[in-house]
C-alpha positions as CSV (number, residue, x, y, z in Angstrom):
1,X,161.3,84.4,-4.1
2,X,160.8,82.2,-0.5
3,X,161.2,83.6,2.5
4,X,164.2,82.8,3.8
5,X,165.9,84.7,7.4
6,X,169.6,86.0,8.5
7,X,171.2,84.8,11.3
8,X,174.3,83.1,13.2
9,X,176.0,79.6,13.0
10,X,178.8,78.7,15.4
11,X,181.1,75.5,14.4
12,X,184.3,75.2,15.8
13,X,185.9,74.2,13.0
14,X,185.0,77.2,11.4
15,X,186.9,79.6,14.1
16,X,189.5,82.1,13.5
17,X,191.0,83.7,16.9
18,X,190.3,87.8,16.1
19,X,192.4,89.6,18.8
20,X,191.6,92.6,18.0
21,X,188.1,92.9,19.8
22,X,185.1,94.4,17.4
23,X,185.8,93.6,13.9
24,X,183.0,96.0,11.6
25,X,181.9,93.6,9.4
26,X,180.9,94.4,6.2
27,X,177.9,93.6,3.9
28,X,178.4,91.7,0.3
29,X,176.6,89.8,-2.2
30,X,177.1,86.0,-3.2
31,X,175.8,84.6,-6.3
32,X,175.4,80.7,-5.6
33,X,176.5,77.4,-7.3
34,X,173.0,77.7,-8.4
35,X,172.6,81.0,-9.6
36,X,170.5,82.6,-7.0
37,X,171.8,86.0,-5.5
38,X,172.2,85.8,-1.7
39,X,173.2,89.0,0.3
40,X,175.9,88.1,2.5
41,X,175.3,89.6,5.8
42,X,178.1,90.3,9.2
43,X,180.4,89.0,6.4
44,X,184.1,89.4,5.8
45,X,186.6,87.6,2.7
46,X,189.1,87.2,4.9
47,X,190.0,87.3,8.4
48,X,191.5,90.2,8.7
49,X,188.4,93.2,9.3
50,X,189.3,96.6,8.1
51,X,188.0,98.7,10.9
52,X,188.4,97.7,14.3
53,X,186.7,98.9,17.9
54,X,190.0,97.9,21.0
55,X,188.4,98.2,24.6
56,X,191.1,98.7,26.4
57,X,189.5,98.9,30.2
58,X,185.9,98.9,31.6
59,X,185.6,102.2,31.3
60,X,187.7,103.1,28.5
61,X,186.6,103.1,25.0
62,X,188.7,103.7,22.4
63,X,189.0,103.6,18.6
64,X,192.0,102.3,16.7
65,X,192.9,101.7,12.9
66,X,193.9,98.5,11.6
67,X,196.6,98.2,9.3
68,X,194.4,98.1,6.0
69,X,192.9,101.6,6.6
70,X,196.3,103.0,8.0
71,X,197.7,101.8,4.1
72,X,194.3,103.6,2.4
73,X,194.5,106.8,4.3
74,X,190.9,106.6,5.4
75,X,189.8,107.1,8.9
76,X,187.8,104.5,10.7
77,X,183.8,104.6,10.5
78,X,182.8,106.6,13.7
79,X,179.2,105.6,15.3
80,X,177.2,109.0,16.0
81,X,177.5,108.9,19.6
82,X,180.9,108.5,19.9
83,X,181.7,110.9,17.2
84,X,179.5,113.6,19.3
85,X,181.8,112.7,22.3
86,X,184.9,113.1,20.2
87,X,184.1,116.2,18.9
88,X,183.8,117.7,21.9
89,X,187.4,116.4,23.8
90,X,189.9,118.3,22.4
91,X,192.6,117.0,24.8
92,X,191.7,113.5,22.7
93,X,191.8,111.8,25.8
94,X,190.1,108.3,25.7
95,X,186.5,108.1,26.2
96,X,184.7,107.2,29.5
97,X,181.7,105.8,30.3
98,X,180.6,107.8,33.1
99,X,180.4,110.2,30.7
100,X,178.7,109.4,27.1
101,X,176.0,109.2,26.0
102,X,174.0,107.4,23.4
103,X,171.0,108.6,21.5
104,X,168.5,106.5,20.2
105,X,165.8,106.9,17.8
106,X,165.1,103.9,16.4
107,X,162.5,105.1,14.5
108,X,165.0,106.1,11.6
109,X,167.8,103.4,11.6
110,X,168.6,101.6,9.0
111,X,167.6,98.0,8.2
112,X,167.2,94.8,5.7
113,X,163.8,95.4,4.0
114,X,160.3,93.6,5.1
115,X,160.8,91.3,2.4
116,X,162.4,88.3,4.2
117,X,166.3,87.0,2.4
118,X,168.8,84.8,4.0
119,X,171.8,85.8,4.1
120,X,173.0,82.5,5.8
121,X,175.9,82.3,3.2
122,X,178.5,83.6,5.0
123,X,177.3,83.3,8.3
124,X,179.7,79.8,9.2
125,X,182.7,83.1,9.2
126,X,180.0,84.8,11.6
127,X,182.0,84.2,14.5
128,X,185.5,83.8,13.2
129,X,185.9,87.7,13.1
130,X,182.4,89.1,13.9
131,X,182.4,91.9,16.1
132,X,181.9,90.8,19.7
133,X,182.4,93.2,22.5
134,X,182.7,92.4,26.0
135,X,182.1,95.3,28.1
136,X,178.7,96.8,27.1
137,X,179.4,99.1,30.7
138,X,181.6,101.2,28.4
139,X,178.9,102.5,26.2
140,X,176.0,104.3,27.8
141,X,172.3,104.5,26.0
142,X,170.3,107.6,26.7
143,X,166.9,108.7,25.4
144,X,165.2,111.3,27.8
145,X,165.9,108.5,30.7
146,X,165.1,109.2,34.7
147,X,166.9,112.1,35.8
148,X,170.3,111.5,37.4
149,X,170.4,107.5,36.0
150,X,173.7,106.4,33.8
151,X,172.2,103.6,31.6
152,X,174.3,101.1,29.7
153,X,173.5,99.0,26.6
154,X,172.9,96.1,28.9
155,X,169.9,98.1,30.1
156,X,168.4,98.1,26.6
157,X,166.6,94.7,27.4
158,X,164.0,93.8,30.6
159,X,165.7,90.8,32.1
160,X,163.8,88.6,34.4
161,X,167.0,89.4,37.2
162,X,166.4,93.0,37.1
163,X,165.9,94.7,40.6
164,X,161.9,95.6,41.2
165,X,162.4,99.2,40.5
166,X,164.7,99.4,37.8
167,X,163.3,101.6,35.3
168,X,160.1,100.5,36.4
169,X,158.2,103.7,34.8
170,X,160.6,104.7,32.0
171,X,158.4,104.8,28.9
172,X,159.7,106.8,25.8
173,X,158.1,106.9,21.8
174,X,161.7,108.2,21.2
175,X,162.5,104.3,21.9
176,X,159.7,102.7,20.6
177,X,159.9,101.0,17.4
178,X,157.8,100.9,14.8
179,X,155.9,97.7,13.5
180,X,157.8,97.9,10.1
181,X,161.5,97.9,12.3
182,X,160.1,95.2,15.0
183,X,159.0,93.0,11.7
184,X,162.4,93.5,10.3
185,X,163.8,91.7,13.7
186,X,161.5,88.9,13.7
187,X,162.4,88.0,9.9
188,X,166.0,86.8,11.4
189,X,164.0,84.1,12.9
190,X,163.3,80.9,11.1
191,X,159.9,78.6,12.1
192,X,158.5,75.6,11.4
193,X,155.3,74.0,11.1
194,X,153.3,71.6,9.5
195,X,151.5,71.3,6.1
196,X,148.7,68.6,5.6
197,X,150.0,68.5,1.8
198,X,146.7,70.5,0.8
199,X,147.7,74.1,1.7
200,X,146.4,74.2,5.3
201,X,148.2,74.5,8.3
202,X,148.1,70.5,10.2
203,X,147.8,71.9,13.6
204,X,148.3,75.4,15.2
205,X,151.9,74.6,16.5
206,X,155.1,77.0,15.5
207,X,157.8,75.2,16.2
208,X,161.3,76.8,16.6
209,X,163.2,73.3,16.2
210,X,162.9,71.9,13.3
211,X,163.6,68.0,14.4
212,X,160.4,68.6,16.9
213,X,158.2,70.0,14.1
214,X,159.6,66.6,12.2
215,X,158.1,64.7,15.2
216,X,154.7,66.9,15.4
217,X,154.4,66.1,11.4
218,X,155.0,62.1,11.7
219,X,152.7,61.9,14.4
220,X,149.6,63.7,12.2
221,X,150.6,61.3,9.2
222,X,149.2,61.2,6.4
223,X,150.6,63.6,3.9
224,X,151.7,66.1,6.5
225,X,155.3,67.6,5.7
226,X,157.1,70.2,7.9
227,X,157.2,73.5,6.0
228,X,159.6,76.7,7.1
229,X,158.8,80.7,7.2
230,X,159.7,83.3,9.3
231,X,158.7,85.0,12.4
232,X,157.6,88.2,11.1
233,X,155.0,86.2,8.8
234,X,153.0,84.6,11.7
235,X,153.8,86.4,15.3
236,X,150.9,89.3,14.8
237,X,148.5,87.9,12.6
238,X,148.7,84.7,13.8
239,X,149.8,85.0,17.5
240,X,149.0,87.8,18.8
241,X,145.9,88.3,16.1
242,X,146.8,91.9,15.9
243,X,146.5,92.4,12.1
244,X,147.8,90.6,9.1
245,X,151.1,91.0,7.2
246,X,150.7,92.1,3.8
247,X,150.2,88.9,1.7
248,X,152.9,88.5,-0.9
249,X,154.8,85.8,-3.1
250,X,156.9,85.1,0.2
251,X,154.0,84.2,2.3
252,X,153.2,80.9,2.0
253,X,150.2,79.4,1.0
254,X,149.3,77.6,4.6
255,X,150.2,81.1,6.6
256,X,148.0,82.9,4.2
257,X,145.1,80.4,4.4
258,X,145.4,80.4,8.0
259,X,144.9,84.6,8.0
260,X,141.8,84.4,6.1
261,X,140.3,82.0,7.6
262,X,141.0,83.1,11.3
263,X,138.5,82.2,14.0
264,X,138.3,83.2,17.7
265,X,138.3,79.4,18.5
266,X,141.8,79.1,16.8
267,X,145.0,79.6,19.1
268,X,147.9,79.3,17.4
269,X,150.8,79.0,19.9
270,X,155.0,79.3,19.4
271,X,156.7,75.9,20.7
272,X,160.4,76.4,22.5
273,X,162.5,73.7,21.7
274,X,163.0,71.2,25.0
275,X,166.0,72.5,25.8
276,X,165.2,76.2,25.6
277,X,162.3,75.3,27.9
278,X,164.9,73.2,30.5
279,X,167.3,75.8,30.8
280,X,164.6,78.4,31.4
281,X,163.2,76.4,34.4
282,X,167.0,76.1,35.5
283,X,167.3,79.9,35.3
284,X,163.7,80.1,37.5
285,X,162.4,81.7,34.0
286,X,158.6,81.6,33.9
287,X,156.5,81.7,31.1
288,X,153.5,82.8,29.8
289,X,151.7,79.8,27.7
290,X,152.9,80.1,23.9
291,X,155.9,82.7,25.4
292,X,159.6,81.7,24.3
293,X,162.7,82.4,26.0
294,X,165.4,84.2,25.4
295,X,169.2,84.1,26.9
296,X,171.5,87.0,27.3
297,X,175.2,87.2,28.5
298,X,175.7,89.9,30.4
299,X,178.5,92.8,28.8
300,X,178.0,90.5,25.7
301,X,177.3,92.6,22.0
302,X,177.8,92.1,18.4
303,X,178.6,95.3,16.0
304,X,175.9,95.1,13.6
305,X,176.1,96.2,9.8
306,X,175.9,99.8,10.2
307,X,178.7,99.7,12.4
308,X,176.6,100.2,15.7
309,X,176.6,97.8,18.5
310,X,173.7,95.3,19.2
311,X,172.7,93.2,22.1
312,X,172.1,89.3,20.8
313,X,169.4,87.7,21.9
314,X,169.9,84.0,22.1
315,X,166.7,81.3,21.4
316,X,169.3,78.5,22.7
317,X,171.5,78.9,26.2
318,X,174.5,76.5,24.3
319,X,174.7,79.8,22.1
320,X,175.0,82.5,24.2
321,X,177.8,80.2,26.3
322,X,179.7,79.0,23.1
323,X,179.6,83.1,21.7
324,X,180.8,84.2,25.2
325,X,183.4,81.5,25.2
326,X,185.0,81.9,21.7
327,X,185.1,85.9,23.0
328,X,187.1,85.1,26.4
329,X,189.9,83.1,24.2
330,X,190.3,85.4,21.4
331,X,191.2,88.0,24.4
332,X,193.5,85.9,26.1
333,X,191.4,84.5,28.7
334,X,191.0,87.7,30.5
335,X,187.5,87.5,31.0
336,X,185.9,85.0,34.0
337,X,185.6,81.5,32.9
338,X,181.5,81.7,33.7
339,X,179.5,84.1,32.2
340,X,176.7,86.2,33.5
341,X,173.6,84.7,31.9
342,X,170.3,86.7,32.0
343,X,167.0,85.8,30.7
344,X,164.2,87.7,29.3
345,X,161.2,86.7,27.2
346,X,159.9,87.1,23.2
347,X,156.7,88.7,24.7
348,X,158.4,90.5,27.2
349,X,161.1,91.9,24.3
350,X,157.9,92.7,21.8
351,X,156.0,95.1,24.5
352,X,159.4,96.4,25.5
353,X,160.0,97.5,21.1
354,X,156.4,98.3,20.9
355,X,156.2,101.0,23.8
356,X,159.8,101.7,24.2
357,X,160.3,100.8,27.8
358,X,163.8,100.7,27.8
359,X,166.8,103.3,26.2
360,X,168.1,102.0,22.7
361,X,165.6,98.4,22.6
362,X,166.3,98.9,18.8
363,X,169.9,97.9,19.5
364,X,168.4,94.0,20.2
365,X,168.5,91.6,17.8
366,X,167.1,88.3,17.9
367,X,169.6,84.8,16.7
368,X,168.4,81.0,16.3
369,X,169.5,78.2,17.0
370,X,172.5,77.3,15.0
371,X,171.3,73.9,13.4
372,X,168.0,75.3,12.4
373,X,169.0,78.1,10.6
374,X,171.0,75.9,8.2
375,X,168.2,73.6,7.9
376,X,165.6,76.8,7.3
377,X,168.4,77.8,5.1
378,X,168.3,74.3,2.7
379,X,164.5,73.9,2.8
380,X,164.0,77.5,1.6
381,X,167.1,77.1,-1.1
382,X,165.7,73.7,-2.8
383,X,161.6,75.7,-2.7
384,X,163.1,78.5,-4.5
């Protein structure tokens, strides 16, 4: 099986209006026109989703029932936190910010395992009814943070707007992430490089766009031809030379060649697309050499298969705008026409998971850039 990755695609003419606000989408496998199994992930048959999260104010959450559940008898699929909160309101009043409170231990949620799938299948519905939430104030994150501080989901990432101070010593291994759950995020990424047609690597370039790999590869010659993996096959062993990923049949034969035969003379480095890179100089975003940015909407999250809310990390600025968009006219337009876009860093985002440096980090998630997923997606289909 090739390594393939999950993530989002956003075409208009794919887009269902979902009033409703989060729609819990639903996990399901698809068997192909070619026989292969694909597991179809933030996935729904139709676009009406059974369970449903309503935010009714910016400091109100509430849960409501849609009409399918209402029909079955069954009650809607609490998240921990909020369930905690419920149990202890016996008035059943709604539930307010300034009071809940979010545990995270990331160490022990569930995931997809290491093995890399793509489950871009069903992702063109991705947005037609995925669960997109637009007021991350109404649920707070806490994980032994500074005394007297009410944190919010949109504290779960460093942002290169945060004030000087904020959080500036918070530290906490109940946040921290393992290597096995951080490798489980990067797998959602799609790369590119080049082959030389003999197994080896052309040049030590990753590229996230797959039209600039195309470029890198015509300008080699030669029998170079642009190959596809996933970030969690190349980041440490090859970036950040901080062990090797267990060699298996996903791995492919250039990546492993290039982690046995790894030199202190060899840099490999992680190439933004241009326009990543443009709209981080717009946004005053510096970066390290080899470091990729990353775009956030402020309030912005996604409910993510278990039913828990995640905070998207976008490799492309048209993404995060077009996601925050589609959300503003399924609620009517009551949102501001501009959102609040923040920007953080991949390297900045690792060290965060890696030391836990901020409450509920394991609530990020990492999406690419629309076209190259589908075009990771058909290169990995027609290897298999």
């Amino acid at each position: 099986m090739k390594p393939t990755c999950r993530s989002i695609a956003i075409l208009a003419s794919t887009y269902v209006t979902c009033t409703e606000g989060f729609a819990l989408i639903s996990s399901q496998r698809h068997v192909s026109a070619s026989g292969h199994q694909h597991r179809r992930l933030n996935h729904v048959s139709s676009p009406s989703p059974s369970r449903l999260f309503t935010i009714t104010n910016p400091s109100t959450l509430t849960l409501s029932m849609s009409s399918n559940d209402q029909e079955n008898g069954q009650e809607p699929e609490i998240p921990e936190a909020l369930k905690q909160r419920l149990q202890s309101s016996a008035s059943g009043t709604p539930i307010t910010s300034n009071t809940s409170s979010y545990t995270s231990n990331n160490n022990t949620q569930e995931g997809p395992g290491i093995i890399p799938s793509l489950f871009i299948s069903g992702v063109l519905l991705f947005f037609a009814v995925s669960a997109i939430g637009p007021l991350l104030d109404s649920i707070s994150v806490s994980s032994q943070p500074p005394a007297k501080t009410d944190l919010s989901l949109g504290d779960s990432v460093i942002t290169r707007q945060d004030g000087d101070n904020k959080l500036k010593n918070y530290e906490s291994k109940f946040d921290a992430l393992s290597m096995e759950k951080i490798q489980e995020k990067l797998e959602n990424l799609p790369v590119f490089y080049v082959g030389d047609g003999r197994g080896i690597m052309g040049n030590e370039n990753v590229y996230f766009s797959y039209s600039e790999a195309e470029s890198a590869a015509k300008g080699i010659g030669g029998s170079s031809v642009v190959k596809v993996t996933t970030l969690d096959q190349i980041m440490y062993p090859l970036i950040l030379k901080r062990g090797n990923v267990k060699v298996s049949s996903v791995t492919p034969v250039e990546i492993r060649s290039a982690q046995q035969q790894q030199s202190a003379d060899k840099t490999y480095k992680l190439v933004p697309s241009a326009a990543a890179l443009n709209d981080a100089k717009d946004t005053s975003t510096t970066l390290k050499e080899g470091d990729i940015p990353l775009f956030i909407v402020e309030r912005l999250a996604f409910a993510g298969p278990d039913g828990k809310p995640q905070v998207p990390l976008f490799l492309e600025k048209i993404d995060a705008i077009t996601s925050y968009a589609r959300l503003r006219e399924s609620g009517g337009n009551k949102l501001p026409e501009e959102p609040t876009l923040r920007t953080t860093s991949l390297l900045d985002v690792l060290d965060s998971m890696e030391r836990g440096t901020r409450p509920g980090v394991g609530r990020l998630q990492f999406y690419g850039e629309v076209e190259d997923v589908l075009k990771a997606d058909e290169m990995m289909a027609s290897s298999r």
